[in-house]
C-alpha positions in Angstrom: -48.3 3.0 11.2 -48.8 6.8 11.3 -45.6 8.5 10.1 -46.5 11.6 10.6 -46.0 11.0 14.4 -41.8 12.4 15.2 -41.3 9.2 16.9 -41.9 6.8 13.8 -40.1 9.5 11.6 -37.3 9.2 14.0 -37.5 5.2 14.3 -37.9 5.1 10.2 -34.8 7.1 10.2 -32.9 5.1 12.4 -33.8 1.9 10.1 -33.0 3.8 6.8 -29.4 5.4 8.3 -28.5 2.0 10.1 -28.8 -0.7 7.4 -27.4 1.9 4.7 -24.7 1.8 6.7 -24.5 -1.8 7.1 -25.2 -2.5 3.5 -22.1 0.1 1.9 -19.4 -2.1 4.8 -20.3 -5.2 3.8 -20.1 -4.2 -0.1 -17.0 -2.5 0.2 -15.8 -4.8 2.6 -16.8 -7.6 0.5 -15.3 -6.3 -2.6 -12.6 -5.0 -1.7 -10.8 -8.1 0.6 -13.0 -10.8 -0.7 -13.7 -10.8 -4.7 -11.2 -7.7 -5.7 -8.6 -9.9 -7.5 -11.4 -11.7 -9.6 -12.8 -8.9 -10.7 -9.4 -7.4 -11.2 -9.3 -10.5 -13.8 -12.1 -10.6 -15.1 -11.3 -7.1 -16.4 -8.3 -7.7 -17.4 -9.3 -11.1 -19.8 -12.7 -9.2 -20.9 -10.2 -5.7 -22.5 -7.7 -8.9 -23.6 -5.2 -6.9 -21.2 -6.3 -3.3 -22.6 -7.5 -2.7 -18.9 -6.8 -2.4 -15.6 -8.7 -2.6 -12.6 -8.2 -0.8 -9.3 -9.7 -2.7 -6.5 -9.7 0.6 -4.4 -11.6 2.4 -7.0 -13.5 -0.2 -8.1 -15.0 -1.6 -4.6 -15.6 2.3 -4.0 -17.7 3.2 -7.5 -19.4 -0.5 -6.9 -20.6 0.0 -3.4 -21.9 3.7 -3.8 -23.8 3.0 -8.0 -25.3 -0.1 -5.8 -26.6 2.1 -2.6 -27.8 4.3 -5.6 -29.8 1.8 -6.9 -30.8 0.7 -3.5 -32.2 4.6 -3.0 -34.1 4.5 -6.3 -36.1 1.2 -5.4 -37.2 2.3 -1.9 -38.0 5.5 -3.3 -40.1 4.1 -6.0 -41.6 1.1 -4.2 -41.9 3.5 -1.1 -40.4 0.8 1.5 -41.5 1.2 4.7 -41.5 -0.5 8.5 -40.4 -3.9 8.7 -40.2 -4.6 5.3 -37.5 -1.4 4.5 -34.5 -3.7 4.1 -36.0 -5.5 1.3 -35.5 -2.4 -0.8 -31.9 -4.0 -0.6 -32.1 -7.2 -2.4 -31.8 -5.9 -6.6 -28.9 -3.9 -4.9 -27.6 -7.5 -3.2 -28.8 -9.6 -6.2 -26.8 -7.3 -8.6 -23.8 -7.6 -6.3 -24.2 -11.6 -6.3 -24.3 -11.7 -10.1 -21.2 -9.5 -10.3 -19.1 -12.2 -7.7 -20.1 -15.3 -8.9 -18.1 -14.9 -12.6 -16.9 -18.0 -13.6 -14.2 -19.0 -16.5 -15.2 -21.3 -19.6 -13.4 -23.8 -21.1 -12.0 -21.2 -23.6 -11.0 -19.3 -20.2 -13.6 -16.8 -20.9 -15.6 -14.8 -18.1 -19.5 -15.4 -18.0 -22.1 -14.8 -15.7 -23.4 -18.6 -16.4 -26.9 -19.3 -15.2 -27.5 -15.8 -13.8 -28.6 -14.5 -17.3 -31.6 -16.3 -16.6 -32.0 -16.9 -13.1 -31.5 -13.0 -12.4 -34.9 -12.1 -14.4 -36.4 -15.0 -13.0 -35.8 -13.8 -9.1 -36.3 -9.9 -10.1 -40.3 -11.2 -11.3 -40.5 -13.1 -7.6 -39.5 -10.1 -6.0 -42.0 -7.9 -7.9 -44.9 -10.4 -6.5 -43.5 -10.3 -3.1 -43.6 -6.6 -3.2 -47.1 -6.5 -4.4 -48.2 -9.2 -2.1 -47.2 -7.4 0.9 -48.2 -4.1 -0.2 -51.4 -5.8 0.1 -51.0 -7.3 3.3 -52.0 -4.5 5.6 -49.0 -4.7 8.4 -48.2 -2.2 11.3 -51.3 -0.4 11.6 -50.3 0.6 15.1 -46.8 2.1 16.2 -44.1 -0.2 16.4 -41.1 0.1 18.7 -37.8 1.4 17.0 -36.4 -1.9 18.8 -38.7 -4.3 17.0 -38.2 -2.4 13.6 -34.2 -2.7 14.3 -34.4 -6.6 14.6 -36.4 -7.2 12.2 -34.9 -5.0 9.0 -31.5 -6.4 10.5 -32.6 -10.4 10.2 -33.8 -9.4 6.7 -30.9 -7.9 5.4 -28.3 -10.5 7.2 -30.1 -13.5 5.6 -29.8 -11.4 2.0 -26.0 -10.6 2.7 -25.8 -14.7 3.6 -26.8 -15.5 0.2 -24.9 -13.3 -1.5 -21.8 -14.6 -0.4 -22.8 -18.5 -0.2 -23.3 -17.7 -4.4 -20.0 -16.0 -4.8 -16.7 -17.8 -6.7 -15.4 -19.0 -3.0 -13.1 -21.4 -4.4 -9.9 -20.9 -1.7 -7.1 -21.8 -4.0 -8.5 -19.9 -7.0 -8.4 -16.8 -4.7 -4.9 -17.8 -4.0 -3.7 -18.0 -7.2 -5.2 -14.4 -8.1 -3.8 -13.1 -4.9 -0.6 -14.5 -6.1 -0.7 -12.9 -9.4 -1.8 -9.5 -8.6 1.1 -9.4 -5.9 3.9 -10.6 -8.5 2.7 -7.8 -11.1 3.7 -5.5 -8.6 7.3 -6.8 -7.7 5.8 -7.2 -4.0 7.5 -11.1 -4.3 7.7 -11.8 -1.0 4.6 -10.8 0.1 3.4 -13.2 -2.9 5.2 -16.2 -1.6 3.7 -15.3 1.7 0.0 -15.5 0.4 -1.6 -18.7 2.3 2.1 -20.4 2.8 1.0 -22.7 5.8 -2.0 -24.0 3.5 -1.6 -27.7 2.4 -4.4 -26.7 -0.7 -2.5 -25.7 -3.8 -2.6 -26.1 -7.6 -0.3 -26.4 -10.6 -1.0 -23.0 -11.1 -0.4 -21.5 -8.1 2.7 -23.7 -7.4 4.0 -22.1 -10.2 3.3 -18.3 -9.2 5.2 -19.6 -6.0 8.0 -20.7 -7.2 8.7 -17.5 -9.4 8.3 -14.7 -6.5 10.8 -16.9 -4.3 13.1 -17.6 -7.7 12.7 -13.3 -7.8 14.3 -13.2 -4.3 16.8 -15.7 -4.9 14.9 -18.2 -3.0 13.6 -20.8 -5.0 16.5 -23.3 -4.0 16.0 -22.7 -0.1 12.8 -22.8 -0.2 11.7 -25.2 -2.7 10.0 -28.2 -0.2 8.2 -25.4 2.1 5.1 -26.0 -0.2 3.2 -28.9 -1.4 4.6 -29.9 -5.2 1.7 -32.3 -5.9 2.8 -31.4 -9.6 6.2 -32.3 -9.1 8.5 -30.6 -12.1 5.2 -28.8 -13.8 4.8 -27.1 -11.1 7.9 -25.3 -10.9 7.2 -24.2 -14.8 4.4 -25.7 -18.0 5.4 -24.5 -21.1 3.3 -26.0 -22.7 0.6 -23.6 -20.2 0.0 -21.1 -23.3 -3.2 -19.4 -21.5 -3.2 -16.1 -22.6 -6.2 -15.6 -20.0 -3.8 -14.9 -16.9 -2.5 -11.8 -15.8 0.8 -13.7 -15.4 1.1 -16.2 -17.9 3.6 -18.8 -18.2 5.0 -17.4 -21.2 5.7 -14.2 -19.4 7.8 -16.2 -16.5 9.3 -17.3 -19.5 10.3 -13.7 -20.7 11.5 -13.0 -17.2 14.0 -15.6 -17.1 15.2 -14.2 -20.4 13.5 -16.1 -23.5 10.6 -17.1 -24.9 10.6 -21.2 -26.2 10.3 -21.8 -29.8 7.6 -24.0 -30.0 9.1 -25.9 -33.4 12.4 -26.8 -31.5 11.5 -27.0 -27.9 9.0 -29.4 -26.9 9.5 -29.9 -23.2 10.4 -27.1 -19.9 13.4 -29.4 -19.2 14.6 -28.8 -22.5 13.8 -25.2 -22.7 15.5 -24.9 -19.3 18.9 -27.2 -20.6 19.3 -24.6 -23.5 18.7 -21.1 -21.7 21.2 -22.2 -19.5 23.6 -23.5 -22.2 23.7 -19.7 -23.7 25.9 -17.5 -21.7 24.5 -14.1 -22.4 20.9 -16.1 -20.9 22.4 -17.9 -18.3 21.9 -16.4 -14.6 21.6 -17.5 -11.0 17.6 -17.8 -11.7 18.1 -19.8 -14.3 20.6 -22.4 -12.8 18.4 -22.7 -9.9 15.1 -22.9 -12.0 17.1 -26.2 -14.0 18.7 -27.9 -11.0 15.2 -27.4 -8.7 13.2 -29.0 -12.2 15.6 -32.1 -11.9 14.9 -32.3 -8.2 11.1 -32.3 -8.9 11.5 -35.2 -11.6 13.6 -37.0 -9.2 16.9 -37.3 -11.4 19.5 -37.4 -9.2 21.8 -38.6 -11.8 21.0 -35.5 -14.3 21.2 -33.1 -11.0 24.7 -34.5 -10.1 26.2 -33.9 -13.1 25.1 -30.5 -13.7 25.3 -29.0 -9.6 29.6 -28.7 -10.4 29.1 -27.0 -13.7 26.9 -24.1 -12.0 28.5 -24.0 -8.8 32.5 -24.9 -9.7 33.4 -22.7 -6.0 31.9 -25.4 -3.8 33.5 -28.2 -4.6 34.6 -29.1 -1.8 31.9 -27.7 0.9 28.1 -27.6 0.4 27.8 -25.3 3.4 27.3 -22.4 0.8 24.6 -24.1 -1.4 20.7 -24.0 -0.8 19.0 -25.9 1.6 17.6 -28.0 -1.0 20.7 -29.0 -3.1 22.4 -29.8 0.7 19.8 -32.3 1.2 20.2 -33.8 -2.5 23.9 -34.2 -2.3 23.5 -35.4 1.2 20.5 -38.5 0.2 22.7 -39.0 -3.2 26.0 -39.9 -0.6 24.0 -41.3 1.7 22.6 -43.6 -0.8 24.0 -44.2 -4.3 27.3 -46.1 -5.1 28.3 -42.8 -7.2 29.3 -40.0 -4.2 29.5 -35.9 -4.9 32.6 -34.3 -3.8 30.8 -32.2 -1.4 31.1 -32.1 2.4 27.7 -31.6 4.1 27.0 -29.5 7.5 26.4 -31.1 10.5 22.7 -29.6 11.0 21.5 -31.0 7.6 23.0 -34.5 8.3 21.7 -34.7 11.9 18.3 -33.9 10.5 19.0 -36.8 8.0 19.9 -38.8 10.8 16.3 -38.0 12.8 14.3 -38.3 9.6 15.8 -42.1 9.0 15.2 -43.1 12.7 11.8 -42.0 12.5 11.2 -43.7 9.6 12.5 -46.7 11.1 10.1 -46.4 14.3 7.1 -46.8 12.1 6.1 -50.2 10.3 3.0 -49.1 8.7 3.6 -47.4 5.4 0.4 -45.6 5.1 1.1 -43.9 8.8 5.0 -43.5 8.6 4.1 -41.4 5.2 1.4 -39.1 7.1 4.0 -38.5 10.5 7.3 -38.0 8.8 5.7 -35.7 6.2 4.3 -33.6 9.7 8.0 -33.4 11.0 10.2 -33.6 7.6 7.6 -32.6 4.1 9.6 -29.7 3.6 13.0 -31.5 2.7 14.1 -33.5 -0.4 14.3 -36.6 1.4 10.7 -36.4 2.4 9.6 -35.5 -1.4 11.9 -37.9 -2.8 10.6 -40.9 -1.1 7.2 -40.3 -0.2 5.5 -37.6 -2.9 3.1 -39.3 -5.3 4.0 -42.6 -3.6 
C-alpha cells in the first residue's frame, strides 16, 4: 500500500486513533470495575500493609504506561495496514499477567506460570512479526472499511483472551468488594455487594455479617444470606490470616478485644467472655453471641442467655430482631421448656404458612428446595433444613 497517497494516511489514521481508543476503555474499564480490588490486595499483602492502592489512580497510570508501550512497539516494529492492532498484544499480554495474580498457600501473590509462559508467547510474537513482515500483503489500496474490520476482529479476539485469563472467580471478587467497602465505613453498601447471590464463602459470610452487625443489623438480617458455614461464618478466630485487608483479628478489635490464644480456644468462648465484662459488653456484642448460638443450633444455650441481654422484653418479643422472634417462636412452638415472650401475629402466621407448606410436600429432597424458595431466610428454614 502506498502511504504516501492522503487517503491511506487518512484511513491509517483512522485505524491508529480508533483502536487507541478502544484499547485505553477497555483497560481502564477493565481495571477499574473488573480487577481493581485484587490489585488493591495484592498491594496491600506485597508492602505487608505499608501500601495503599487507589483504584482510580492506579487503573489511570496502568492504562496510559500500557498505551505507552503499545506506542513504542508500533513505532519500532513500524505496524501497518491490517496487521496495526497487533502492535497491541505485549500491551494486552502485560495487562493479562498483571490480572491473573493468584494467592499461595502461604497467601502470598504470584504471577504463577506467567514467569515462564510470558517469555515464551513474547518469542512467538517476534516470529509472527517477522513472518508477516515477510509476507508481502496490501500491495494495492485498501478501503478504510476493510482495514476497520479487520484491526477491530484482531484486537477484540486479544481483549477476549485477556479477560478469559484473568482471576474471574465471582465470590473472590465479592469478598474483596466486601473488604474494600468495610475499610471505608460504607457498611451498607458492603452488605449490599451481590446480596441476592446464593454463591458465598466462609469468608465473605463473615465480612457480611460485620457491616450489617456495624448498622445494628446483624440480628434482622441474619437468614437473608446463605450460612453454609453455620457459626464460623458469623466469626473464625482461629482465621489468623494476616494476608487480608480485614482480618478476623481486626473484627475482633472492633468488637472490643483481641482473644488470648492461651485461654481462649474457641469464638463461642471468646464471645461468652467479651460479653461477661461490662466495660466490653455492647449491643454488637450481645447480638454477635446470641446470632453464633443460632448458627450452632443451641436453642437451649440461646434461651437462657436472650433475658439476661434483653431483661425489657420480657413479656413481648415485638421489640426484638426478626431472628430471635422466629427462635422464641420455633422454641414455643416446639420444646416442652416455653420463653416468656409473646410473639406478633405476622411472625406466627408466617410460621403457620411455612408448616402447611411443609406438610403439602412428601418428598424430602423437593420440600427442602421449595420451602427454602419461599422461607430460607428465617430460622425455622435454617434450623431444619441447613446442612441437612
Amino acid at each position: 500500500m502506498n502511504y504516501n497517497n492522503n487517503i491511506a494516511k487518512q484511513t491509517m489514521g483512522i485505524v491508529r486513533y480508533s483502536c487507541g481508543l478502544l484499547f485505553m476503555l477497555f483497560c481502564f474499564c477493565y481495571l477499574y470495575f473488573l480487577q481493581g480490588d485484587l490489585l488493591a490486595e495484592a498491594q496491600f499483602v506485597s508492602s505487608h500493609g505499608l501500601t495503599t492502592y487507589s483504584i482510580l489512580i492506579g487503573s489511570l497510570t496502568v492504562t496510559i504506561v500500557l498505551q505507552v508501550l503499545q506506542w513504542l512497539v508500533g513505532h519500532l516494529l513500524k505496524f501497518n495496514g491490517r496487521y496495526y492492532s497487533l502492535s497491541y498484544f505485549p500491551s494486552l499480554l502485560c495487562l493479562s499477567m498483571l490480572t491473573s495474580l493468584r494467592q499461595d498457600a502461604a497467601g502470598h501473590f504470584t504471577f504463577g506460570v506467567w514467569l515462564w509462559l510470558c517469555p515464551a508467547l513474547l518469542v512467538a510474537y517476534l516470529l509472527l512479526v517477522i513472518f508477516l513482515r515477510k509476507v508481502r500483503y496490501g500491495e494495492e489500496q485498501e478501503e478504510t472499511q476493510s482495514l476497520l474490520w479487520q484491526n477491530y476482529l484482531i484486537l477484540f479476539v486479544m481483549i477476549l483472551c485477556c479477560g478469559a485469563t484473568s482471576q474471574t472467580r465471582e465470590v473472590y471478587h465479592y469478598e474483596l468488594k466486601t473488604e474494600r467497602l468495610i475499610m471505608a465505613h460504607s457498611y451498607d453498601e458492603a452488605a449490599d455487594v451481590a446480596n441476592t447471590s446464593l454463591k458465598t464463602s466462609r469468608r465473605l459470610t463473615e465480612l457480611r455479617m460485620f457491616a450489617l452487625a456495624q448498622q445494628g443489623l446483624l440480628a434482622e438480617n441474619l437468614f437473608d444470606y446463605p450460612q453454609y458455614d453455620g457459626a464460623d461464618g458469623l466469626l473464625s478466630i482461629s482465621d489468623t490470616d494476616s494476608v487480608y485487608r480485614y482480618p478476623a483479628l481486626r473484627i475482633c478489635h472492633k468488637l472490643g478485644a483481641i482473644p488470648d490464644y492461651k485461654t481462649i480456644r474457641t469464638t463461642r468462648h471468646y464471645l461468652r467472655i467479651l460479653n461477661s465484662k461490662e466495660n466490653l459488653r455492647t449491643p454488637v456484642t450481645q447480638d454477635y453471641y446470641l446470632c453464633y448460638l443460632l448458627l450452632q443450633k443451641d436453642l437451649k444455650a440461646f434461651a437462657k442467655v436472650l433475658p439476661q441481654f434483653y431483661p425489657d422484653t420480657v413479656t413481648t418479643a415485638q421489640q426484638l430482631p426478626r431472628a430471635y422472634r422466629e427462635a422464641i417462636l420455633y422454641i414455643n412452638k416446639n420444646k416442652a421448656r416455653k420463653m416468656p415472650y409473646s410473639i406478633d401475629s405476622e411472625t406466627a402466621a408466617r410460621y403457620d404458612e411455612y408448616q402447611r407448606m411443609k406438610a403439602d410436600i412428601a418428598d424430602d429432597l423437593e420440600r427442602t428446595n421449595l420451602t427454602r424458595r419461599a422461607f430460607g431466610n428465617t430460622f425455622w428454614w435454617y434450623y431444619e433444613c441447613q446442612n441437612k
